[in-house]
C-alpha positions as CSV (number, residue, x, y, z in Angstrom):
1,X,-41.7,-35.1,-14.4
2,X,-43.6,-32.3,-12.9
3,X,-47.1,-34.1,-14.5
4,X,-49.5,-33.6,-17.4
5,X,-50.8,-30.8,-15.6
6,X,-47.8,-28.6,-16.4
7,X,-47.5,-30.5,-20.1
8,X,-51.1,-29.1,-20.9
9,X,-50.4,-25.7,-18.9
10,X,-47.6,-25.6,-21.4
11,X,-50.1,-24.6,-24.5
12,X,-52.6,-21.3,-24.0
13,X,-56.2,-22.5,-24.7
14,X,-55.9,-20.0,-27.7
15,X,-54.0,-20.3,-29.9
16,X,-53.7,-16.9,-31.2
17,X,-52.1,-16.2,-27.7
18,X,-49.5,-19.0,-27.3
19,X,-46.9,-16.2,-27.8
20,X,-47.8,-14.1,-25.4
21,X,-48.0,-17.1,-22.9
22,X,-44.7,-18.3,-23.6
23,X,-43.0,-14.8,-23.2
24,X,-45.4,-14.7,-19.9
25,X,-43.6,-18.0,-18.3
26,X,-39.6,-16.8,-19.5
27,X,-40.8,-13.5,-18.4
28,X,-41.7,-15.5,-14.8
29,X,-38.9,-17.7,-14.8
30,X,-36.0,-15.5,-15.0
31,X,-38.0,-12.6,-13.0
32,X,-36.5,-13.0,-9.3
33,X,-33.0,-13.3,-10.7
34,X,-33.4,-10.4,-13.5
35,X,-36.0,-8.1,-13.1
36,X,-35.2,-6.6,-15.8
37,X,-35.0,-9.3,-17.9
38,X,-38.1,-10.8,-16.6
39,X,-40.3,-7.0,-16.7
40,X,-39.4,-7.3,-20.6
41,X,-40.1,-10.5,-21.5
42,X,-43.5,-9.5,-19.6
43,X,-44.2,-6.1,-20.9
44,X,-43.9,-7.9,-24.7
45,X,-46.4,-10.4,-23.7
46,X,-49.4,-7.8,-22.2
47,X,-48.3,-5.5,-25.3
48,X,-49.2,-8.3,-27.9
49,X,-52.6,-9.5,-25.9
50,X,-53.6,-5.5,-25.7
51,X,-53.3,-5.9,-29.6
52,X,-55.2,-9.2,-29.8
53,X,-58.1,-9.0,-27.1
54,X,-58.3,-5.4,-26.9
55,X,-61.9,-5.3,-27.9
56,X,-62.1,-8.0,-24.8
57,X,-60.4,-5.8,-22.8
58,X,-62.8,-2.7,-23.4
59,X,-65.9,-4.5,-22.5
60,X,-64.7,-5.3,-18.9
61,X,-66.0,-3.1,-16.3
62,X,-63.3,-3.9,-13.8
63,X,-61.0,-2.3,-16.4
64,X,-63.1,1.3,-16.3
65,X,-62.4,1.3,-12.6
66,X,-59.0,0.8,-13.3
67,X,-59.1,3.8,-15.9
68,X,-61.0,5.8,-13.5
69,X,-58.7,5.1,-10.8
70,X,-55.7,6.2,-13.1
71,X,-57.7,9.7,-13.6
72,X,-58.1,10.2,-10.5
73,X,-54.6,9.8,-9.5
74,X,-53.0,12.2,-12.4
75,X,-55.9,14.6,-10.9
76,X,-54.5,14.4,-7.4
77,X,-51.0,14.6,-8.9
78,X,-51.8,18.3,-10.3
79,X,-53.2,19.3,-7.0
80,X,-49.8,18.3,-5.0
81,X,-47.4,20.6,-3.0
82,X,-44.5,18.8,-5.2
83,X,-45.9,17.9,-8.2
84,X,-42.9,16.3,-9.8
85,X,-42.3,13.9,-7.0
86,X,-46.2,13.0,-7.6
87,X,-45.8,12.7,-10.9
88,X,-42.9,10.2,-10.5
89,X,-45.3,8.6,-8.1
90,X,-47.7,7.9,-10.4
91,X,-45.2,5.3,-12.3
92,X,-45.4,2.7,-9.1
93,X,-49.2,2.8,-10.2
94,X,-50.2,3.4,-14.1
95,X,-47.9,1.0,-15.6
96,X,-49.2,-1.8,-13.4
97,X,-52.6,-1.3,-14.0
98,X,-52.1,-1.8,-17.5
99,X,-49.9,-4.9,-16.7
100,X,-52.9,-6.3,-14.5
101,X,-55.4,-5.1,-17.4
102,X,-53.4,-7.2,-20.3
103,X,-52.6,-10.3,-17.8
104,X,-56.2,-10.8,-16.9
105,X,-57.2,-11.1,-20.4
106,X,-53.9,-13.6,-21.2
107,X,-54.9,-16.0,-18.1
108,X,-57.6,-17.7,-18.4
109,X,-57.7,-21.3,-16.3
110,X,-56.5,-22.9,-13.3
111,X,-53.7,-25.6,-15.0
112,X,-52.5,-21.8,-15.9
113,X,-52.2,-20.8,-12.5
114,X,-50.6,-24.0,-11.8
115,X,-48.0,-23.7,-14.3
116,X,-47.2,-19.9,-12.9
117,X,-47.2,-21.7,-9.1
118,X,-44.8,-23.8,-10.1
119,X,-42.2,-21.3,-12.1
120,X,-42.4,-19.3,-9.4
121,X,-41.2,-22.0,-6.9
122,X,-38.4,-23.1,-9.1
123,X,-37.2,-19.9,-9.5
124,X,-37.3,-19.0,-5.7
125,X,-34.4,-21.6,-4.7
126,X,-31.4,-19.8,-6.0
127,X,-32.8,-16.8,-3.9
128,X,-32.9,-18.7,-0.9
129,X,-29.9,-20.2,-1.3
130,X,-28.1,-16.9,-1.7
131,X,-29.8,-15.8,1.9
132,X,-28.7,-18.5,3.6
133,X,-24.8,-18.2,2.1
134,X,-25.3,-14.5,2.9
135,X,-26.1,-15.0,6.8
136,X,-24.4,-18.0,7.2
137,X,-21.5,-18.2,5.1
138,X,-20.9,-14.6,4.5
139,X,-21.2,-14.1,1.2
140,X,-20.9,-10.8,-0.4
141,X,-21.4,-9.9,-4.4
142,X,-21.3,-6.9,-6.0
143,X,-22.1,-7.8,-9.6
144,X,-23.7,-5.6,-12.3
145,X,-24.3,-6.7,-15.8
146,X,-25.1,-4.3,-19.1
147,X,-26.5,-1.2,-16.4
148,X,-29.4,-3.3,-15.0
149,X,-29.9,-6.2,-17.6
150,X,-28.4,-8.4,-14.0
151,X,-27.6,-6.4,-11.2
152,X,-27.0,-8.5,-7.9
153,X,-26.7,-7.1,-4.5
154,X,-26.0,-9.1,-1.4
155,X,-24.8,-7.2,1.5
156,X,-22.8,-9.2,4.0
157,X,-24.6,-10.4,7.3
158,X,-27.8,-9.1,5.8
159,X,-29.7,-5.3,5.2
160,X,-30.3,-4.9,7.8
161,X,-27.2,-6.6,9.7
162,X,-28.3,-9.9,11.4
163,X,-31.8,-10.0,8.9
164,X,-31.4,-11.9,5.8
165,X,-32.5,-10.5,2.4
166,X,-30.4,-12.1,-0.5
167,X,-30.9,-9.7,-3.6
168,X,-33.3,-7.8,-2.4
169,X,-33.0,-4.4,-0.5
170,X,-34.3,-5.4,2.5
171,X,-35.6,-8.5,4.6
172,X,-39.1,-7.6,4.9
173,X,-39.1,-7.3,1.4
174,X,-37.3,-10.3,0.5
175,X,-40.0,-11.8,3.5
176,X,-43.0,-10.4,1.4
177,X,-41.3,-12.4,-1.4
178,X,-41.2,-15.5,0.4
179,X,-44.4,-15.8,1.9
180,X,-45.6,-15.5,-2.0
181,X,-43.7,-18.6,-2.9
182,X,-44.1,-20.2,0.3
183,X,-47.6,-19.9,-0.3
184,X,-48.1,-21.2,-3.8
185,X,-45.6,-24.4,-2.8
186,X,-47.2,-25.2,0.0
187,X,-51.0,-25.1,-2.1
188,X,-48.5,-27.5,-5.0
189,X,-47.2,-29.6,-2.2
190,X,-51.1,-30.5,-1.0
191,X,-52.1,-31.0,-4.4
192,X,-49.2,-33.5,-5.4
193,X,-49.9,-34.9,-1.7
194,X,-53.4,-35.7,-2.8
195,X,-52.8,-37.5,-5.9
196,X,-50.1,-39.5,-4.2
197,X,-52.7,-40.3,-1.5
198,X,-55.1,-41.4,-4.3
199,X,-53.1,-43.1,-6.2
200,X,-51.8,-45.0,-3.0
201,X,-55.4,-46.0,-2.9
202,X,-56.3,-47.3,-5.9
203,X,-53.1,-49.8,-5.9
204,X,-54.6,-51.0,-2.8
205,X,-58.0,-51.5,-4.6
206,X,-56.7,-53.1,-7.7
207,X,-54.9,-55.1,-5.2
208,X,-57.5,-56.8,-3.0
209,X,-59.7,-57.3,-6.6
210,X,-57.0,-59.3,-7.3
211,X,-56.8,-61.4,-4.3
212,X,-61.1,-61.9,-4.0
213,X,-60.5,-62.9,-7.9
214,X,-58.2,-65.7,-6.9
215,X,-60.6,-66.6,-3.7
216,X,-58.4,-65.6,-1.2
217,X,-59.9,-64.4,2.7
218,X,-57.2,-62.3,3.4
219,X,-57.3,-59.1,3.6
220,X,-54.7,-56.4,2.4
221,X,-53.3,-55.6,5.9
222,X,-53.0,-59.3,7.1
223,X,-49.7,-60.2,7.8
224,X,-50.0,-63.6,6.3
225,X,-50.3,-61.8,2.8
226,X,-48.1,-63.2,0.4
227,X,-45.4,-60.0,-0.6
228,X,-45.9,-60.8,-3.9
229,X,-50.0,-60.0,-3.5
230,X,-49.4,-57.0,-1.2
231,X,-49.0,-53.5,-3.2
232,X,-46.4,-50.9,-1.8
233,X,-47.9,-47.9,-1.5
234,X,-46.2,-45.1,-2.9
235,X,-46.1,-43.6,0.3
236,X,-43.9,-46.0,2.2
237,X,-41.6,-46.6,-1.3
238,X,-40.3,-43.4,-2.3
239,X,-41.3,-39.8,-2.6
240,X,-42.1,-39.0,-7.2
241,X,-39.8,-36.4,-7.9
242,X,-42.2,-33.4,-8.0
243,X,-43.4,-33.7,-4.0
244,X,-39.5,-34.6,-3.4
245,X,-38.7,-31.5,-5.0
246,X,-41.5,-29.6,-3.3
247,X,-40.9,-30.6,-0.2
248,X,-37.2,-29.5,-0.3
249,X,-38.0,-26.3,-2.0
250,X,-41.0,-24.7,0.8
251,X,-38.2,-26.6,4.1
252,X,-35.9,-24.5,2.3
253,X,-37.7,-21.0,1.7
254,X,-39.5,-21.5,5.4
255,X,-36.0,-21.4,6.5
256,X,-35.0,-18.5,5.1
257,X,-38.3,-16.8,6.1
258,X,-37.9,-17.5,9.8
259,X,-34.4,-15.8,9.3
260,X,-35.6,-12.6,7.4
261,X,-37.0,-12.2,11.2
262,X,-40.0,-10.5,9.7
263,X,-42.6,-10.8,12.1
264,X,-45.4,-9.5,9.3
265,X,-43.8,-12.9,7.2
266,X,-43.9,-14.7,9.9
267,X,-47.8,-14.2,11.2
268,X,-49.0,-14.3,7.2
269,X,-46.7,-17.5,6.8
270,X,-48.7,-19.0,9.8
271,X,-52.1,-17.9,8.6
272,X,-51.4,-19.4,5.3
273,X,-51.0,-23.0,7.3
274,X,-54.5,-22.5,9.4
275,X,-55.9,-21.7,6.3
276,X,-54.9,-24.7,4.4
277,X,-55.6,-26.3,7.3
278,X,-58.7,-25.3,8.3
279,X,-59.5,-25.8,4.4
280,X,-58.3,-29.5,4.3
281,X,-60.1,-30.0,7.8
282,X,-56.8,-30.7,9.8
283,X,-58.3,-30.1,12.8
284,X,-55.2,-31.5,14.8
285,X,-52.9,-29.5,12.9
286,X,-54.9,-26.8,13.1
287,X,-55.0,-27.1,17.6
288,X,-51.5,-28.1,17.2
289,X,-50.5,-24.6,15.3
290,X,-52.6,-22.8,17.6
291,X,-50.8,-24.3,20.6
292,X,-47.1,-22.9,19.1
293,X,-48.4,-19.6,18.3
294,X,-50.0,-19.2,22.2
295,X,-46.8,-20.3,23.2
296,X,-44.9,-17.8,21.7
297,X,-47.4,-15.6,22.5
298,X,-47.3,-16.2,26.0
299,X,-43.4,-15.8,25.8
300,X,-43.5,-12.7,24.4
301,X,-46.8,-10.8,25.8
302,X,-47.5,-12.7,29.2
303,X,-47.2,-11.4,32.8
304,X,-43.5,-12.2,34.0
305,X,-44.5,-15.3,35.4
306,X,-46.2,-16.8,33.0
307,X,-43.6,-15.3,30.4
308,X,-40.9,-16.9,32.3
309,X,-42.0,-20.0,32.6
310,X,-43.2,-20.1,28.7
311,X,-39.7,-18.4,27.8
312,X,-37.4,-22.1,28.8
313,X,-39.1,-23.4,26.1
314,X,-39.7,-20.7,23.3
315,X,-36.1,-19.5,22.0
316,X,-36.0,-16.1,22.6
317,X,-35.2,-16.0,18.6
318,X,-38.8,-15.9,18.7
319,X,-40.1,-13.6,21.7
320,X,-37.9,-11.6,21.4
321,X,-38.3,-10.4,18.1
322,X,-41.9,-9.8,19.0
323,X,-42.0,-7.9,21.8
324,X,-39.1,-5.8,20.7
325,X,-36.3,-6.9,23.3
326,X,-34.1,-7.7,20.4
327,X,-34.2,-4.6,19.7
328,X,-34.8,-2.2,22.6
329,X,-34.7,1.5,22.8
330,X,-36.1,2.2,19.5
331,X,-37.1,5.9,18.5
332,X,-40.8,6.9,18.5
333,X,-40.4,7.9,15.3
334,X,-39.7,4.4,14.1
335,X,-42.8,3.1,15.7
336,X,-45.6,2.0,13.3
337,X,-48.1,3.2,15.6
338,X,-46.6,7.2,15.2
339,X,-46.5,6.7,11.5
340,X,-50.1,5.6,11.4
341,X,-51.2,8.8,13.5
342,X,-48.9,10.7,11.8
343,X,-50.2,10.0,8.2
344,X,-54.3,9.7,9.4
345,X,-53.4,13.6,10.4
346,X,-52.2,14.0,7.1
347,X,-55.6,12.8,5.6
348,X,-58.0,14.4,7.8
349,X,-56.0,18.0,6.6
350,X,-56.4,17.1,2.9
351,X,-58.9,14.5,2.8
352,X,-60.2,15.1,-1.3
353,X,-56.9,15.3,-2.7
354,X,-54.3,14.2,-0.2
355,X,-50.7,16.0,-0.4
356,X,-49.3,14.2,-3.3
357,X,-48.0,11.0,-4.1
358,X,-44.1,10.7,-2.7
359,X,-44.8,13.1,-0.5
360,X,-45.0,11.3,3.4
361,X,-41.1,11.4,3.0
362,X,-40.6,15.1,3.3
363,X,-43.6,15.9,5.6
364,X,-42.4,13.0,8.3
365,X,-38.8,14.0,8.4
366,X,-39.7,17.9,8.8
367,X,-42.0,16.7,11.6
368,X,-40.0,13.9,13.0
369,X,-36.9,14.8,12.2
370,X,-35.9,11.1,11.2
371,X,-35.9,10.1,7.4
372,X,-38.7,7.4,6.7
373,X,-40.3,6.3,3.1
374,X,-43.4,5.0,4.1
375,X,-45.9,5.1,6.9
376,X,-45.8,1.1,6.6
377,X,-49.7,1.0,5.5
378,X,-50.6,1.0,2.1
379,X,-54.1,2.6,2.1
380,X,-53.2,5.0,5.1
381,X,-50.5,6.0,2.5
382,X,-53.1,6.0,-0.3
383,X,-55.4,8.2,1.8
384,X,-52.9,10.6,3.0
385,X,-51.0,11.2,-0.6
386,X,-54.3,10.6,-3.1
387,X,-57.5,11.2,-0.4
388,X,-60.1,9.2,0.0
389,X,-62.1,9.3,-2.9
390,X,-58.8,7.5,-5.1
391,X,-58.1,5.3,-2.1
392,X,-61.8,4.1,-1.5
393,X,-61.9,3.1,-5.6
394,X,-58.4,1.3,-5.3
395,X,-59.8,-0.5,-2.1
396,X,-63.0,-1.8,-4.0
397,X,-61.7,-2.7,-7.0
398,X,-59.3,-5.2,-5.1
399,X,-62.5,-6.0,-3.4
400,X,-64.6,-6.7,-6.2
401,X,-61.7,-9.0,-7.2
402,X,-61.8,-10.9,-3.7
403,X,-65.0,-11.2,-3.6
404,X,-65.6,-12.6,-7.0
405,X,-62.7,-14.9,-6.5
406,X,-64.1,-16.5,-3.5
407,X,-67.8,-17.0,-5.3
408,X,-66.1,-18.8,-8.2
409,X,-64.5,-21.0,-5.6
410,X,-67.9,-21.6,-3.9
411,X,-69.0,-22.6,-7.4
412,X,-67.4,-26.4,-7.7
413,X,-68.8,-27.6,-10.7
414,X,-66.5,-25.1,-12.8
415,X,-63.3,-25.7,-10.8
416,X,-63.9,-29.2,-9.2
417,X,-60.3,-30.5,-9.9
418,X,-58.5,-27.0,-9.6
419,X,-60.5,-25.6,-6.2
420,X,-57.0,-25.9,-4.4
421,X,-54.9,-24.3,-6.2
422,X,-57.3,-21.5,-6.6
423,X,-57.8,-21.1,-3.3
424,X,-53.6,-20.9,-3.5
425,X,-54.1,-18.0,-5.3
426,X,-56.9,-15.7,-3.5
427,X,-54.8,-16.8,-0.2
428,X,-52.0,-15.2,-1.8
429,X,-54.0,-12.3,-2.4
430,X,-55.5,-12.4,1.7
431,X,-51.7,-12.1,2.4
432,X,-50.6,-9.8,0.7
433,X,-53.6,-8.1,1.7
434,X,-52.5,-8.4,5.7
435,X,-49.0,-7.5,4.7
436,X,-49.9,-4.1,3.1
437,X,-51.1,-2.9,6.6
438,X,-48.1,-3.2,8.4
439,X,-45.7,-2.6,5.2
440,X,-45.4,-1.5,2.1
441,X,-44.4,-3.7,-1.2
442,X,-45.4,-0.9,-3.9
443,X,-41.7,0.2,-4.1
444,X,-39.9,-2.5,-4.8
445,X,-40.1,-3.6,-8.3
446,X,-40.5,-7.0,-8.1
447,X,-42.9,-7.1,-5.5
448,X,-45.2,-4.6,-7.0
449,X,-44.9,-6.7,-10.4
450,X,-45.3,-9.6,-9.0
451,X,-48.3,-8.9,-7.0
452,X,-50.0,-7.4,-10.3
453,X,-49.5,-10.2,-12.5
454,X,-51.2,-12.3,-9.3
455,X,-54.2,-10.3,-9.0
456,X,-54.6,-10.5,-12.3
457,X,-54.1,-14.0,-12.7
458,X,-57.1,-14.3,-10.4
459,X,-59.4,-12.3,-12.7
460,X,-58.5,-13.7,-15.8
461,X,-60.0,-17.6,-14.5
462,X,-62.6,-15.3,-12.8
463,X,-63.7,-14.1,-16.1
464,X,-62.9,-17.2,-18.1
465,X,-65.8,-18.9,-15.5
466,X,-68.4,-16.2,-15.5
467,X,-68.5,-15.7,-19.1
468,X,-67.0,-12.5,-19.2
469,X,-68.7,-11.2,-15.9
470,X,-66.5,-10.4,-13.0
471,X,-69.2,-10.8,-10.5
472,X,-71.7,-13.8,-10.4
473,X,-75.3,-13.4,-10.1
């Protein structure tokens, strides 16, 4: 019932790798629930397409950077004040690359990325539904499973209390989960809209051919037309069961993303709709989103008046969260701005090398005094642990990606029929993007995995396109 679309996704366009692709979509499926489940069935599947396309894989120049990047790091490592943190370090990075390198070779067209879209909505329900029981019906589990085949945490009231984050260790990174799936759906949902919207169409058209066939002057909308002559569009009859279950899935997980009270989910989750938006020429949507977000805006940021005034209608839910009045009298320490400073010091002392990778830990909390595991910005982290030599590599590499992404889109005549749920994808990778320089997903697992196999879902129908080329001339 989900459509031919996900029957043909079901079968790899080579054969020789229909192994790997099943192990790739159990891998998926099971992934939010067990990671470590879901990292295996994974790992098994990039292990058997390094064996089968690994003279595919050497030819790829993206995959050099990637190797050069990986050099570069261990050199760094060597050069730290700690070197076995950095070295641990290193595993949030190597095994990844290779994971990106063998993934981008394994996908290789858009009813792919469709297929992935849609095992990755399915599987985000039970999540959300475990957030909302955990803030709203205070639900607790404690369960581990054979060490960490299934290990489930859900701390009562949320981590931190009053923020939902199901089975993840903290809301913004069950948010950064979210606005993933929220993303993808919402790219699925518009898709299945559009072919609903067609198909509504064409019953209309077979529907006055019939009636000028017979010789009749009325028209489809006249309310003299015989019921029997007049098609129901499938619009005004029922809802097929994919956009049903759509629909329920993204109210669902939009839900639970307004209660992670993330604000980083929250502005990428409403950049994602002005995109789509502005994509699918909505301009009244488009002013109509704008409108909410000045509202809030105003609510939170104005000049009392005009706050006040602004504030009767915004819930403070909202506002509040913004401009920190939910949570006044925070340390300086905690502010992103002092981590920022605080780690662009750190760079401009050791800008070739950096200090070491795991290292902004120690150095904030003998400075600050405060414990803190991140300056919540990847690449000033990058910068201030690796230098800028590895940071500027890492930061054009994902560029080359990006920007080849967005010329195969420009291209329609390879990706007529699939341009939206390609765009899905590189507006994924926008977000995460945005999300990276106010947070940090590289340490938890899932995240980190997930956004791997993503970018390299991107490059795979890049190179499938351009003929083995990541960037088109």
């Amino acid at each position: 019932m989900l459509g031919a679309s996900l029957n043909k996704a079901f079968y790899h366009p080579d054969p020789s790798l229909q192994s790997s692709w099943n192990l790739t979509q159990l891998g998926l499926l099971v992934f939010p629930l067990s990671p470590f489940l879901g990292a295996v069935g994974l790992g098994f599947a990039v292990l058997l397409t390094w064996l089968q396309q690994s003279s595919i894989i050497n030819r790829r120049p993206l995959n050099w950077g990637f190797a050069l990047l990986s050099v570069l790091l261990i050199i760094t490592a060597g050069f730290a004040n700690n070197k076995t943190e950095a070295f641990l370090g290193l595993f949030n990075f190597l095994p990844f690359f290779l994971v990106f390198v063998g993934l981008s070779a394994l996908i290789q067209t858009p009813a792919q990325l469709r297929q992935m879209a849609w095992i990755l909505v399915i599987g985000s329900l039970p999540v959300a539904i475990m957030g909302l029981g955990q803030l709203f019906l205070g639900w607790t589990l404690q369960l581990q499973f054979l060490w960490i085949v299934l290990e489930w945490a859900i701390a009562p009231g949320g981590e931190p209390p009053g923020r939902m984050a199901s089975i993840f260790m903290h809301a913004n990174s069950f948010a950064a989960y979210l606005v993933i799936v929220f993303t993808l759906g919402l790219g699925l949902w518009l898709e299945n809209y559009q072919q609903l919207r067609v198909k509504s169409q064409g019953l209309r058209g077979r529907g006055a051919e019939v009636r000028r066939g017979r010789g009749e002057r009325l028209t489809a909308t006249s309310p003299l037309l015989p019921c029997s002559l007049a098609p129901t569009p499938p619009l005004l009859h029922s809802l097929p069961l994919p956009l049903l279950f759509l629909t329920v899935a993204e109210i669902t997980n939009f839900i639970a993303l307004i209660f992670t009270n993330s604000r980083n989910g929250w502005a990428i989750a409403i950049f994602a709709c002005l995109a789509y938006a502005f994509y699918q020429g909505w301009r009244i949507l488009v002013g109509s989103v704008v409108g909410i977000v000045t509202s809030v805006l105003f609510a939170a940021f104005a000049p009392s008046p005009v706050a006040q005034f602004f504030r009767q209608i915004v819930p403070a839910f909202f506002w509040a969260r913004l401009n920190d009045d939910m949570y006044p009298n925070r340390p300086v320490a905690l502010m992103r701005k002092t981590q920022w400073e605080f780690a662009w010091s750190l760079t401009q002392q050791h800008p070739w090398t950096g200090w070491g990778l795991r290292s902004f830990t120690t150095l904030y909390k003998t400075q600050m005094q405060i414990r803190l595991g991140h300056p919540h910005n990847l690449f000033l982290m990058l910068s201030a642990e690796t230098g800028f030599p590895s940071t500027f590599l890492f930061c054009g590499l994902l560029g080359w990606i990006l920007i080849a992404g967005f010329q195969l889109l420009r291209k329609s005549k390879y990706i007529e029929k699939d341009r939206l749920i390609f765009f899905s994808y590189l507006l994924v990778f926008v977000g995460w993007l945005l999300f990276n320089t106010v947070d940090i997903t590289l340490f938890d697992f899932r995240l980190n995995l997930l956004s791997w196999l993503l970018l390299a879902a991107i490059c795979g129908v890049v190179y499938h396109y351009d003929d083995d080329k990541l960037v088109a001339h």
